[in-house]
C-alpha positions as CSV (number, residue, x, y, z in Angstrom):
1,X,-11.5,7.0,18.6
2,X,-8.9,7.2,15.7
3,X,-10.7,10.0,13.2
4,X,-8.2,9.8,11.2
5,X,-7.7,5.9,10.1
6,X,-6.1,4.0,7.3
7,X,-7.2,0.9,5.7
8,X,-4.8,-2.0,4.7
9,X,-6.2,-4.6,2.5
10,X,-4.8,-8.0,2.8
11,X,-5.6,-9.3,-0.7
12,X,-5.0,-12.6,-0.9
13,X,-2.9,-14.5,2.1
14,X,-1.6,-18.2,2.2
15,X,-4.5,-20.1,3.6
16,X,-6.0,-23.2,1.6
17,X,-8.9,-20.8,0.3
18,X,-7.8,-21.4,-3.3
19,X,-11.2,-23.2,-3.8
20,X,-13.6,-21.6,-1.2
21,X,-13.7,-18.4,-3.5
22,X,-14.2,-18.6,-7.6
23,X,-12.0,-15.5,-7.8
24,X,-9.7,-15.5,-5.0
25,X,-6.2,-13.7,-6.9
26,X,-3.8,-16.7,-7.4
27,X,-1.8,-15.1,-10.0
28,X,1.2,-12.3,-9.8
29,X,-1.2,-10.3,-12.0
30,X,-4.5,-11.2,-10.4
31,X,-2.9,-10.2,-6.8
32,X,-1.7,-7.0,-8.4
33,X,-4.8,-5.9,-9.5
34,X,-6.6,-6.7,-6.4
35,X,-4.0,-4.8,-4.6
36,X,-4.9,-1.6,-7.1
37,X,-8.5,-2.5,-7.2
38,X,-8.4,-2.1,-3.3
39,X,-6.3,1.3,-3.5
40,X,-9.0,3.0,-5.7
41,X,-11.4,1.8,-3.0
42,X,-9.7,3.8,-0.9
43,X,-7.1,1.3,1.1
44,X,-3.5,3.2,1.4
45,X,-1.6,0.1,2.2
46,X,-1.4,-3.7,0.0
47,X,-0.5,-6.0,2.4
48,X,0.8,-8.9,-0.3
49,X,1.3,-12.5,0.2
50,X,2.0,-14.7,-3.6
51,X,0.7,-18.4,-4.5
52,X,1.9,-20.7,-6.8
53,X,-0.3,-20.0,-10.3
54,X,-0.6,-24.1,-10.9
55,X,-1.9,-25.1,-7.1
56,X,-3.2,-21.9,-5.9
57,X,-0.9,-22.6,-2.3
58,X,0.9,-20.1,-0.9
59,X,4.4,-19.6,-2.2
60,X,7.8,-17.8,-1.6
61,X,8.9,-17.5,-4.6
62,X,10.6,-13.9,-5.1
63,X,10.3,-13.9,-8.9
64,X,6.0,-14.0,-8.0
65,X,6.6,-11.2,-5.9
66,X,9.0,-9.3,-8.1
67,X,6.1,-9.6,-10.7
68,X,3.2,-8.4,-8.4
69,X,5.5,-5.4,-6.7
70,X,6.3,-4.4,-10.7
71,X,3.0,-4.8,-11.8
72,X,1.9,-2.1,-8.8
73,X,4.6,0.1,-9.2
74,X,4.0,0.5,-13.1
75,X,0.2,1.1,-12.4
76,X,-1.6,4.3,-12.4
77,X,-2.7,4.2,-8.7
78,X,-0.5,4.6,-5.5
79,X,-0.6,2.3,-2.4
80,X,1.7,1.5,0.3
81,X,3.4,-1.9,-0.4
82,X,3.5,-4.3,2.5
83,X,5.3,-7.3,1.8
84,X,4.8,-10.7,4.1
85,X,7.2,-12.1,5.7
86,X,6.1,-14.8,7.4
87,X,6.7,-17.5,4.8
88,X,9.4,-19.8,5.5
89,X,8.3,-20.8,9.3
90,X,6.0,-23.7,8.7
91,X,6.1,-26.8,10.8
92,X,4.0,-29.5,10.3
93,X,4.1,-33.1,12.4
94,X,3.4,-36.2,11.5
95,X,0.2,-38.0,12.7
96,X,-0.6,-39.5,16.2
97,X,2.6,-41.2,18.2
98,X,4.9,-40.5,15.1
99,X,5.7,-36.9,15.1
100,X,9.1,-37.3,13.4
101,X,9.7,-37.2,10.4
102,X,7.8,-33.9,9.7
103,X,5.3,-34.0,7.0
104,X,7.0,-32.9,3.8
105,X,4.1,-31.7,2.2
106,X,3.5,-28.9,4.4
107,X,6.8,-28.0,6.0
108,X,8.7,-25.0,4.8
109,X,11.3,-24.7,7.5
110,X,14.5,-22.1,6.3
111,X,17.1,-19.0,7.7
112,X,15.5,-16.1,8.6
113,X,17.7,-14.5,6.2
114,X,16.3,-16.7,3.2
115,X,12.5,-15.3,4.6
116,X,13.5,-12.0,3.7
117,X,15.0,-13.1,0.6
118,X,11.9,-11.1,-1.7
119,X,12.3,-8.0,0.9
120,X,15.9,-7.4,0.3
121,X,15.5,-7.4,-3.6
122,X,11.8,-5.9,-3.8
123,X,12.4,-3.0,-0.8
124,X,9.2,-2.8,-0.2
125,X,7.7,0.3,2.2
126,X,7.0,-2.3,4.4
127,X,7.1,-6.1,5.7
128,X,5.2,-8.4,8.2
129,X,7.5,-9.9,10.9
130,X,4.6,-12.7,12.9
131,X,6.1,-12.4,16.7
132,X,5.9,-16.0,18.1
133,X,5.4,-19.0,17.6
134,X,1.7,-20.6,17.9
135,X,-0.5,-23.5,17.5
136,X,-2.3,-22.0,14.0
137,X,-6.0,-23.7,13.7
138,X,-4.9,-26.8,11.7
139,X,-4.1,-30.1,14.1
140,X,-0.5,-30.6,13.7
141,X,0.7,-27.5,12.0
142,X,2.6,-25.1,14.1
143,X,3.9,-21.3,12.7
144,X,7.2,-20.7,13.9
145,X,8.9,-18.1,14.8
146,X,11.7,-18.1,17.2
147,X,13.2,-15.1,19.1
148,X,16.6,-15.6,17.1
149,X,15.1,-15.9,14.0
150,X,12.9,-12.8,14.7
151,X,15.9,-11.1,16.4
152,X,17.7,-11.3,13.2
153,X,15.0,-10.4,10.7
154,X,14.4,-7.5,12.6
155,X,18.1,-6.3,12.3
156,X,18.0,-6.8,8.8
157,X,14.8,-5.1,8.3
158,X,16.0,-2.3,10.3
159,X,19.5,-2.3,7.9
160,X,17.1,-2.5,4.9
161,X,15.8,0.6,6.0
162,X,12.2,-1.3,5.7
163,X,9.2,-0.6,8.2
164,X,8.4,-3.6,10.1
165,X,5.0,-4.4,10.6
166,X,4.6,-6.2,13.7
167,X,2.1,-8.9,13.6
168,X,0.6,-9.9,17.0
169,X,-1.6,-12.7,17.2
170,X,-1.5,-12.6,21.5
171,X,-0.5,-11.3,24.6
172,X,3.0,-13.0,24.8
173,X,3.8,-11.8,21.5
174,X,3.4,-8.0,22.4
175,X,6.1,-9.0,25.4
176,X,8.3,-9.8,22.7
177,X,7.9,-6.6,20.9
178,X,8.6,-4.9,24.1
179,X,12.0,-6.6,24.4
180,X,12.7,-5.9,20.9
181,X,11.8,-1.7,21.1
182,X,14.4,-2.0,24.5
183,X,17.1,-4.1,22.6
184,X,17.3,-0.7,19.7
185,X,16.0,-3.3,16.9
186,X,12.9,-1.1,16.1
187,X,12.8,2.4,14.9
188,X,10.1,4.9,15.9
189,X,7.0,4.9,15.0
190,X,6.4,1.0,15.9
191,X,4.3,0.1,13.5
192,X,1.9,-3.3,14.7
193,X,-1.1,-5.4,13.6
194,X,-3.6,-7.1,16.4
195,X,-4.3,-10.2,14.9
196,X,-7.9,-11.4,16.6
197,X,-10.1,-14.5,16.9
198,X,-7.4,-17.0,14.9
199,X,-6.8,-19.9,15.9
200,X,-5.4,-20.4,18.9
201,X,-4.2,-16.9,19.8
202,X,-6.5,-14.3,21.3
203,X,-9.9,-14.6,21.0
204,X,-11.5,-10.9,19.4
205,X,-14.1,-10.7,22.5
206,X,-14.1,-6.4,23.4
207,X,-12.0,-7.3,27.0
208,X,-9.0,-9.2,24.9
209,X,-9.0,-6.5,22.7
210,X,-8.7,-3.8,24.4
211,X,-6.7,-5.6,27.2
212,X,-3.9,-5.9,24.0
213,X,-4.6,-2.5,23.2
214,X,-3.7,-1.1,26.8
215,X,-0.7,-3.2,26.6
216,X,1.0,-1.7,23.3
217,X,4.5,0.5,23.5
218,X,3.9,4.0,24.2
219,X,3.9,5.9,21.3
220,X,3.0,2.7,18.7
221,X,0.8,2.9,15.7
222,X,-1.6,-0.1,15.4
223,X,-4.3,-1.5,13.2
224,X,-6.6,-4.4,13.9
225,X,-8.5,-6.8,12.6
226,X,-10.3,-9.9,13.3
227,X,-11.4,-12.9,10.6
228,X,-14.9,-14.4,8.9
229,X,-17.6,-12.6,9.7
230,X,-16.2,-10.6,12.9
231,X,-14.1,-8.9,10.1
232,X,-15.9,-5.9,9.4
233,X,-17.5,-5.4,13.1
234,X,-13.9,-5.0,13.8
235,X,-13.2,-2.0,11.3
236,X,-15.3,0.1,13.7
237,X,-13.9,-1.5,16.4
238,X,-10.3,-0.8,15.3
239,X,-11.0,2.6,14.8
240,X,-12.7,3.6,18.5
241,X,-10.2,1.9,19.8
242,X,-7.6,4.3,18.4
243,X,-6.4,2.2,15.7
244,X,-6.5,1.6,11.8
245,X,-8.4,-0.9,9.9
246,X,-7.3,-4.0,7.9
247,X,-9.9,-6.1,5.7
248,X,-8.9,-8.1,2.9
249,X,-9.8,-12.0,1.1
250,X,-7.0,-13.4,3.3
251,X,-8.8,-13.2,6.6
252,X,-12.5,-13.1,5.1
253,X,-14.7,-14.3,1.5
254,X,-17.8,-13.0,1.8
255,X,-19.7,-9.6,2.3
256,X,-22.8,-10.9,3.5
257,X,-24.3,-14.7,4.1
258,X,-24.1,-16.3,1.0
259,X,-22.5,-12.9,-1.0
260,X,-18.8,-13.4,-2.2
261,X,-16.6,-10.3,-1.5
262,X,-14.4,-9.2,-3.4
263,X,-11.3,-6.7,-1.7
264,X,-12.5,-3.7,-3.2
265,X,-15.9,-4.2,-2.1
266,X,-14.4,-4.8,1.8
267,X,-12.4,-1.6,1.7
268,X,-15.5,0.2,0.1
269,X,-17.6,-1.2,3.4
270,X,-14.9,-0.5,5.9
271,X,-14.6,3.2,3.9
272,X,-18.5,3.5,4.5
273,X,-18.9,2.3,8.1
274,X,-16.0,4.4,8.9
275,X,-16.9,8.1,7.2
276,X,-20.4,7.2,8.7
277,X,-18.3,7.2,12.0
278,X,-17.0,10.5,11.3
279,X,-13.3,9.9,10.3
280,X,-11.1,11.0,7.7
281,X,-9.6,8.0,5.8
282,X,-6.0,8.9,5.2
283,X,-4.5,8.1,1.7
284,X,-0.8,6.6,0.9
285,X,0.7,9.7,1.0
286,X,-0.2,10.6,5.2
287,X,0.5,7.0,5.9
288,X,3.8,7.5,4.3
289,X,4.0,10.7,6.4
290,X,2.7,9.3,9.7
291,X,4.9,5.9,9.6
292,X,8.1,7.5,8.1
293,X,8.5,5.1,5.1
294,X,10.5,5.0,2.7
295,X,9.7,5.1,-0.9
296,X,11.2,3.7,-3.9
């Protein structure tokens, strides 16, 4: 048992769930709020995708971010900023027997470099780097992520002087990390997430879990979380398995059947099932402590 959590909130994420919530943040200022609405509900860390105000779809535009990380910074209330990075890796095929061309309306293919274009300017605390490539829930979409590509973002993370947050979605994915910690391009405390029950990477059954939990580098920091309504069973479950929490609108809408969440409102439930367990929910400032970041 972890007495002694935090909480990220992922506020808002990529996923077409524009119009599966009526007030899902979409704009730089509605994602900034949520992300300060979550840090007086007592989340230390933002973890921040941006979407395109007119369509609502995720976006990688670095003046959006520029706006949201501003709007944060200005405010009143301190949180960790954690800054996606896994924009910029999405392959989608064409139908049936003609794979080729790739369909242009949902491929974003660019350099690993131009991925880290808003993380360079913004210098955020710290950035997602997704750890393999997968098959992600949708029939011909696939989220790529090479080991060169990841090879160099980590170097230039590690340059930035940026904390990479080391999303893990299964088991061959923490292999990569491994090879990564060996090869000098990650600098202690290695910081990851356990991304459960998504589409097609490890299912969030107890035995996977923890099987990925006994697997991680000696010495890492992890959080955990799983999607829909598994998300707030696994805030507990995070926690006794020695690790910190994330709950957010990207990876679940509602707070009961039927009941709409809203982020502050998940971070307020995770907050309550985990003080009920006991533990001490760590604010931005021991998180900043415990992970060695690196404000600005």
């Amino acid at each position: 048992m972890n007495f002694e959590p935090f909480i990220t909130c992922a506020v808002t994420g990529s996923g077409n769930t524009a119009d599966k919530h009526p007030s899902l943040p979409i704009t730089p200022e509605q994602i900034a709020d949520a992300a300060i609405e979550a840090a007086r509900a007592g989340a230390a860390v933002a973890h921040i995708h941006v979407r395109d105000p007119a369509t609502g779809k995720g976006s990688r535009d670095v003046a959006l971010y520029r706006e949201v990380v501003e709007r944060i910074r200005a405010s009143d209330t301190d949180v960790v900023i954690n800054l996606t990075a896994g924009m910029g890796g999405d392959m989608v095929f064409g139908p049936g027997e003609n794979p080729l061309p790739l369909d242009p309306a949902g491929t974003d293919m660019v350099g690993p470099l131009e991925r880290l274009n808003h993380v360079r300017e913004l210098l955020p605390e710290i950035c997602t780097l997704d750890c393999g490539t997968m098959n992600f829930a949708e029939a011909d979409y696939v989220m790529t992520n090479t080991p060169g590509m990841l090879r160099t973002m980590a170097a230039e993370v590690q340059k930035l002087g940026v904390r990479p947050e080391l999303e893990v979605f299964d088991t061959g994915h923490l292999v990569f990390v491994k090879e990564l910690v060996r090869e000098g391009l990650l600098d202690d405390p290695v910081m990851l997430q356990l991304c459960m029950g998504i589409p097609y990477g490890a299912p969030d059954d107890p035995l996977t879990f923890m099987a990925m939990v006994h697997q991680l580098p000696p010495g890492s920091v992890f959080s955990a979380f799983s999607i829909g309504r598994k998300q707030l069973p696994f805030a507990a479950m995070a926690a006794l398995a020695g690790g910190n929490v994330r709950v957010g609108l990207e990876d679940n809408l509602y707070l009961g059947r039927g009941e709409f969440a809203s982020n502050g409102k998940l971070v307020e439930r995770a907050v309550q099932t985990l003080t009920g367990m006991g533990a001490r929910i760590l604010g931005p400032s021991d998180v900043r402590a415990k992970l060695k970041l690196i404000k600005r």
